[in-house]
Structures are given as C-alpha cells and as structure tokens.
C-alpha positions in Angstrom: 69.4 18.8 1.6 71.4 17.1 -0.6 73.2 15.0 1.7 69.6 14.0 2.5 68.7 12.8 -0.9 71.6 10.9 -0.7 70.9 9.2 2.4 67.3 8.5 0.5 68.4 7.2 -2.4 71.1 4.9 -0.5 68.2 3.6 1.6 66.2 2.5 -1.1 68.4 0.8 -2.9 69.1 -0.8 0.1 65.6 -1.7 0.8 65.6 -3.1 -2.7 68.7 -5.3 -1.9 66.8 -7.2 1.0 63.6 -7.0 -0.9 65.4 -9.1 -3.6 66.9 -12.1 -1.2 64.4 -15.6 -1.7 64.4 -18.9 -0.3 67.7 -21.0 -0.9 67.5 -22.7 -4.1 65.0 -20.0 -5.7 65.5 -19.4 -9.3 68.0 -16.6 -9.9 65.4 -14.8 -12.2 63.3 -12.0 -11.3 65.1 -9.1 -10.0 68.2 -11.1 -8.0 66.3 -14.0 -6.3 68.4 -16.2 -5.2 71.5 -13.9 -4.6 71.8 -13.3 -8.4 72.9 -9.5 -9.0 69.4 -7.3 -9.6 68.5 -6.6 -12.8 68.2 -3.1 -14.1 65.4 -1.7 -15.7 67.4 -1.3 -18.8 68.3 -5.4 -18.6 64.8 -5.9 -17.8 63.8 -4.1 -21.1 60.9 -2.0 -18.8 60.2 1.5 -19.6 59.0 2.8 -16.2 57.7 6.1 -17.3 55.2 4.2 -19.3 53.3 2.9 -15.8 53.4 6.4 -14.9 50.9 9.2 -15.4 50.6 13.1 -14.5 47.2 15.0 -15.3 49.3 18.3 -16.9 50.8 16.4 -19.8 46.8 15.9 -20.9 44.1 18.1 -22.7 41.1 18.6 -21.0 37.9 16.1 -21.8 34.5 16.3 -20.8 32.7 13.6 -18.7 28.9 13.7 -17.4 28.5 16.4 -19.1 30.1 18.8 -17.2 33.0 17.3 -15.4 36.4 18.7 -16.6 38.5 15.7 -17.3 42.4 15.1 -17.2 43.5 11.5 -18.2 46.1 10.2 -15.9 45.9 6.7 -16.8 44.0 4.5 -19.5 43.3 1.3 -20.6 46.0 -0.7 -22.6 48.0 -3.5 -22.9 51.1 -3.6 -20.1 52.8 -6.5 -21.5 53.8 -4.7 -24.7 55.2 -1.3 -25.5 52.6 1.3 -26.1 51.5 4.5 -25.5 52.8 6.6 -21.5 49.8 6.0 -20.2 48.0 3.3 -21.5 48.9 0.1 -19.4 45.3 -0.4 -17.5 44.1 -4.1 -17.5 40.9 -3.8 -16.2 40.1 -0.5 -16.0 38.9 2.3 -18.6 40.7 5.4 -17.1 42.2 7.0 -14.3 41.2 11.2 -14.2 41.3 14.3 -12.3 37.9 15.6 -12.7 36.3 19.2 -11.7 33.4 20.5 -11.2 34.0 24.4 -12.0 32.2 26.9 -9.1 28.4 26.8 -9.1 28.1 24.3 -11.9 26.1 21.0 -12.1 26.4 17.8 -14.0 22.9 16.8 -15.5 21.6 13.6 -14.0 23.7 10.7 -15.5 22.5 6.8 -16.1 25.8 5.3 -17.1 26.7 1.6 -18.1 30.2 1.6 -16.2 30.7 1.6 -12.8 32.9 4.8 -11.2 34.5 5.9 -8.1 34.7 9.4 -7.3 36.9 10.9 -4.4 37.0 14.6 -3.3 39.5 16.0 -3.0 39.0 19.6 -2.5 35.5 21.8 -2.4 32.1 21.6 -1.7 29.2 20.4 -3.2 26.2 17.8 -3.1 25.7 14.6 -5.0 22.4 13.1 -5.7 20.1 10.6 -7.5 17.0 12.2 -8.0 15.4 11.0 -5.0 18.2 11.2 -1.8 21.3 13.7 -1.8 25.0 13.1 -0.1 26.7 16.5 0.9 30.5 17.1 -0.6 33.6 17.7 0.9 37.1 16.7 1.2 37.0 13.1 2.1 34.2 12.0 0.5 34.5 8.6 -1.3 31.8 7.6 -3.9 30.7 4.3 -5.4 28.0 4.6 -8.7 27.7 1.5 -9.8 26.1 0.9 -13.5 22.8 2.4 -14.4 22.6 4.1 -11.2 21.6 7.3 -11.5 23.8 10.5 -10.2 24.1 14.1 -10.3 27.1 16.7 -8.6 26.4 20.1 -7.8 28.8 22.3 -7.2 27.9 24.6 -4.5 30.3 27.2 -3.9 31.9 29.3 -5.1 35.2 27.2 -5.4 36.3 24.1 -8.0 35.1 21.1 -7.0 38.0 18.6 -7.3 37.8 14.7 -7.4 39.7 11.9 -8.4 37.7 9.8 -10.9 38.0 5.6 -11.7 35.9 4.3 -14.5 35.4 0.4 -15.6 32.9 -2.0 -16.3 31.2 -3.4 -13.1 31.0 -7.2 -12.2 27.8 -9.6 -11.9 27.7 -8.6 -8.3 27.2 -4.5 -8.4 24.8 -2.9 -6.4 21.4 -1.0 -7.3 22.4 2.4 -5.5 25.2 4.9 -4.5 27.5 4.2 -2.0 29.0 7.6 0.1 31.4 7.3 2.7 33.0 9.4 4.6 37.2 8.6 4.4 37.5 10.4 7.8 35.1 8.4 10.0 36.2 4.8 8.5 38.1 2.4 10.8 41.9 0.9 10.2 42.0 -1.7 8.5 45.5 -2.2 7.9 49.0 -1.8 10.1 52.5 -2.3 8.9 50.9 -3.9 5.6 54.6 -3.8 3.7 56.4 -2.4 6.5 54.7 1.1 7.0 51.4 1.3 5.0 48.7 2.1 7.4 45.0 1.5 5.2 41.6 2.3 5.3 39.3 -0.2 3.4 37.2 2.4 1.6 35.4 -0.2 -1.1 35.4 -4.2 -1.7 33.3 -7.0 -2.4 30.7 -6.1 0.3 29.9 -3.2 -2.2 29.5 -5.2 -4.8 33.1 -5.3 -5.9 34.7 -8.6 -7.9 36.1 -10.7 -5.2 39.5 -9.7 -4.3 39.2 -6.0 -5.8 39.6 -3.3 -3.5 40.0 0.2 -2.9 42.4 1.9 -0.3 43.2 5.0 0.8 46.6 4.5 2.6 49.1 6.4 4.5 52.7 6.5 5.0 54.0 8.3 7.4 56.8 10.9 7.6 60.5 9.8 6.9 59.3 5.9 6.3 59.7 3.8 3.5 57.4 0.5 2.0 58.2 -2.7 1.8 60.0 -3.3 -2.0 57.8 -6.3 -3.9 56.5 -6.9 -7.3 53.4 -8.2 -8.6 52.7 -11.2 -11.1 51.2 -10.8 -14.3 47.3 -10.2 -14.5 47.6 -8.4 -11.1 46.9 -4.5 -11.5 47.7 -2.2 -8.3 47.4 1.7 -9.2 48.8 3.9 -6.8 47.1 7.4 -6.8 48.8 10.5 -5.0 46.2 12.6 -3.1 48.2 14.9 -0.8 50.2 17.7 -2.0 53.5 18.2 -2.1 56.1 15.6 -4.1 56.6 12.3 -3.2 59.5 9.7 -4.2 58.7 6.3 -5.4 60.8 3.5 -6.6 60.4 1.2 -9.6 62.9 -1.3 -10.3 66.1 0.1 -10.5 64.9 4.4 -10.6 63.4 6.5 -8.2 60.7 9.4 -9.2 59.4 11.9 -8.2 55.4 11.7 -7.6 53.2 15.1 -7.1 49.7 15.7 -6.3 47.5 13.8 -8.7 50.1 11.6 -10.1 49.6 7.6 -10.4 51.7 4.6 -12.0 50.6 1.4 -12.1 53.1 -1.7 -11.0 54.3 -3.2 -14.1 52.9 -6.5 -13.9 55.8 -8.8 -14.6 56.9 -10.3 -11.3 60.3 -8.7 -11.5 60.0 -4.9 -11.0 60.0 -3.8 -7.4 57.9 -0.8 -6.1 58.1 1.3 -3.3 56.6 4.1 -2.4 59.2 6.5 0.0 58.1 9.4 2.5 61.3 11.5 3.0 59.5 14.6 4.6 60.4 14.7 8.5 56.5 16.2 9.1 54.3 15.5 6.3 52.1 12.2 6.1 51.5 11.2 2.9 48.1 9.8 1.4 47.4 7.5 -1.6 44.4 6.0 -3.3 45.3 2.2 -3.8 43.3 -0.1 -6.1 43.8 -3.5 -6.6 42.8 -6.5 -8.7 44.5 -9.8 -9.2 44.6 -12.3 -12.0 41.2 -12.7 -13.8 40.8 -15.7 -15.8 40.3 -14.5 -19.3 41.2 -15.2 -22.8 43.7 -12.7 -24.4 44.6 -11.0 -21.1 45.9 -7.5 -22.1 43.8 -6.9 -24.9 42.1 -4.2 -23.3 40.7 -2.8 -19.7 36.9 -2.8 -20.7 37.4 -6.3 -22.1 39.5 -7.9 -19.7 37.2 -6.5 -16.8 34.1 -8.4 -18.0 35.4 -11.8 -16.3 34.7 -11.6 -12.7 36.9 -14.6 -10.7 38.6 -14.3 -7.8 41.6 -12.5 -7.0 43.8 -16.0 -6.4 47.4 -14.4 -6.8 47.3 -11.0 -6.1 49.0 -9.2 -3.0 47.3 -11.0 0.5 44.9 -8.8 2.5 44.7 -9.3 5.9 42.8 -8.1 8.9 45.0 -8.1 11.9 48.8 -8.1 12.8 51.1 -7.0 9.3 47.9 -6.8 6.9 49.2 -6.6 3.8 53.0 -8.4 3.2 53.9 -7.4 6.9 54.5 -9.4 9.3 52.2 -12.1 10.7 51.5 -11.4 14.4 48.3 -11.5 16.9 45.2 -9.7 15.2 45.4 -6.5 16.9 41.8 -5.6 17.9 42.1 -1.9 17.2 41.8 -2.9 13.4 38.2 -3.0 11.7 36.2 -3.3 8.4 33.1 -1.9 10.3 31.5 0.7 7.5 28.6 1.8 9.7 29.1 5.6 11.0 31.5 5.5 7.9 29.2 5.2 5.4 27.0 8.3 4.8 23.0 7.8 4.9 21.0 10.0 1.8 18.9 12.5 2.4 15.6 13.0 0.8 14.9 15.8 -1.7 12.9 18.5 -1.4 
C-alpha cells in the first residue's frame, strides 16, 4: 500500500509537470509556463485548505424549515484571505442537508434559486399541485418563488446535497426533477478522464455558460492538471463514498464523501482530481460559472451573482470528441444533451 501511494503521488506530480509546459515564448508566470520551475503553493502565497470544505467541522443549521443543514462552502471573497470556507463568488452556500425519517418541510416560496440532489433515502417532493418521487439520483432545480415541499417517507434520513444563490433574469416558473440515472453522456475524456452528465444549464433557465455536472472518473485514472482565471468559480462536490485524492497546486488531499473545494481562481493553481482505487468509480457534482462582468468582483456571492453575462473565459464545453479540455476529435454520436426520458414528469395530487 504504501509503495502505491508513492507511485500516486509521483504520478501526479508528474501530471502537474506536463500540465505546466506552454507555447514557446509564454510568460514564465503562472505555475512554470514557459519551462520556469513550478511555483509552490507556499511561493504562491495560496492557502489551499481555505477552497476546501468538509460538512463535520460545522454545526447544524436549519433550512425550509426542517432541513438539517451542514455548511460546506459559503459565500466570500477568494481573492483575499478569509475565513476556511468562505471563497464562493456567486453562490450563497454549499450544504449537506437531511430530511430526518418521516418528517416534512412545510411548503416553501423562496427568493433564491436552489439545487437539490439525493443522495441517499426516499421521499416525495411537491408544489402543491404535482409531486416528484425521491430517491438516490434524483437531481432538483427550484428556481425563485417557486413553491416546494419534501417529505420524507420512510423510515430512513433523507440525504441531499443542497446549492443556494440568486437566480438570473432567465429562471423558470416551475420545478425541474431529473432523474441522474436515465440522462445521456454528455461528455468523454473532458480533461483526460472525466466522463459527464449535463444535469442543468441554460435550457433550465441557467446564466449562460453556468452548468451543473455530475461527473465520473473512473478507477485508477487521473484528470487533466489546469487552473482557472479569475471570476471563474468551479466547485467540485464528492458524492460517492469512500476517500478520494485530489491535487491543488503543489499538495495532494484527501477528499471523503460530502467534501467540496472550490479552484482558487487565480490562473496559477492547478487541480486534479485522482481516482487511485483499482474498482471503485468515483462520482462528483461539478458546477461552473465563468467571469461575470460586475463591479467589485469578490465582494460577495449573492452580490456578484446578480449580473447575468456570458460565461466568455471559463473552461470550454463541448459536445463531441474531448468535451471539456480533451482532445478535439470527430463528435462521437453516442454523446447527447437530450433531457427527455431524463427529466421526470409531476404527478397530480390527490
């Protein structure tokens, strides 16, 4: 075992090394572009553990009422040194959230938009006129003033992951449910080994250019080392259990069920996340959003979030060969953003 995590952490540095090689006559800023020695995280003056969050270091909150709350991630400013946690640019806060056995939220009207994902239980969701059943797999768009309601029906936690900002001009008037299981590819070799589903975007009234991912990385596989430019903010969200590695910068960590970090937007630090079991496949929730054009970007995540431009920037999506960052070959035709048996009809109340 250890002469594994050796190999592992050789690899990634590695993987860092070519990450880090640019065009001739590229700046030697940035990480080593330009075949300048990579800079540390240390040099680099970033504190990675502040773009990273875990739900057990937090007290419990309340949300719809009902919902047991556990913060993983906040908003805050990630250009300056703050508080572990509190680095989102555009959105309010990143939560594990439960619905404890045979409980119900009351029906909520809320002026922020949400996504909800289940992770584990069952349950139903409704708005007072239709109802969605729960279960693992479950992805859920409320958009503002939209109402909604979760009952827990067994006799089992219900357990979500839960997103929270402040919609754009362009949200819908009702719930969106899909089912995670029955939605197409989207995505191959986006950053080498990322394999995505597109669960939300603009089509569901997202900003243009943010989306929401679930992605998988397969067993004993590594992604693609890159960084993002300032203004972009990509969360990645561990859903599977079991412990994970990741790299940021010049450290690795170790990433467990319900753990996120956020890339720290500077265009120098590196992420990757690494798979180094031989037979588990590894699942994360990926959101993304690039630049917006706003005065005093940083200054919070429900203020920054109120602009709604275009995306220009942020990491390339792609439908077809590579996706995102891979390599650009013929579209292969197995790869589709078709959301029709994936996305779950309501059913009227009684």
């Amino acid at each position: 075992m250890k002469i594994v995590s050796l190999i592992a952490i050789f690899c990634a540095f590695t993987f860092v090394a070519r990450a880090q090689v640019a065009a001739p006559g590229a700046p030697p800023t940035g990480g080593g572009r330009g075949g300048a020695p990579a800079a540390s995280n240390e040099q680099v003056g970033v504190d990675i553990d502040r773009f990273i969050g875990y739900p057990e270091d937090h007290t419990v909150h309340l949300s719809h009422g009902t919902l047991l709350t556990h913060s993983i991630l906040r908003a805050g400013n990630p250009y300056e040194p703050g508080a572990q946690g509190a680095v989102l640019e555009y959105r309010k806060e990143l939560v594990t959230a439960t619905l404890l056995p045979n409980s119900r939220t009351p029906i909520s009207t809320l002026p922020d938009e949400y996504f909800f994902y289940v992770k584990s239980g069952t349950g139903r969701l409704d708005d007072g006129k239709q109802s969605w059943d729960l279960r693992e797999g479950i992805a859920v768009l409320a958009p503002p003033n939209v109402p909604h309601r979760f009952i827990n029906t067994s006799d089992k936690p219900l357990s979500m992951i839960m997103l929270a900002w402040t919609g754009g001009p362009n949200v819908h008037n009702e719930l969106i449910v899909r089912d995670v299981n029955l939605i197409p590819w989207c995505e191959e070799n986006a950053h080498w080994n990322n394999t995505s589903r597109c669960v939300f975007s603009a089509a569901d009234g997202l900003i243009q250019g943010e989306r929401i991912y679930l992605v998988m990385l397969q067993p004993w596989a590594a992604s693609q080392p890159h960084n993002h430019t300032p203004g972009t903010e990509e969360i990645w969200t561990k859903v599977t259990p079991g412990v994970a590695t990741i790299l940021l910068g010049s450290e690795l960590r170790e990433m467990p069920q319900d753990s996120a970090y956020l890339v720290p937007p500077n265009g120098i630090t590196d992420h990757s996340n690494l798979n180094l079991s031989k037979d588990r496949v590894e699942w994360w929730i990926y959101v993304a959003r690039g630049p917006a054009q706003v005065a005093g970007r940083g200054s919070s995540g429900a203020a920054a979030n109120a602009a709604a431009t275009p995306a220009a920037g942020g990491p390339a999506v792609a439908v077809g060969g590579g996706g995102r960052g891979g390599g650009r070959g013929p579209a292969n035709p197995n790869l589709s953003r078709d959301m029709g048996e994936a996305t779950v009809p309501g059913k009227p109340l009684n």
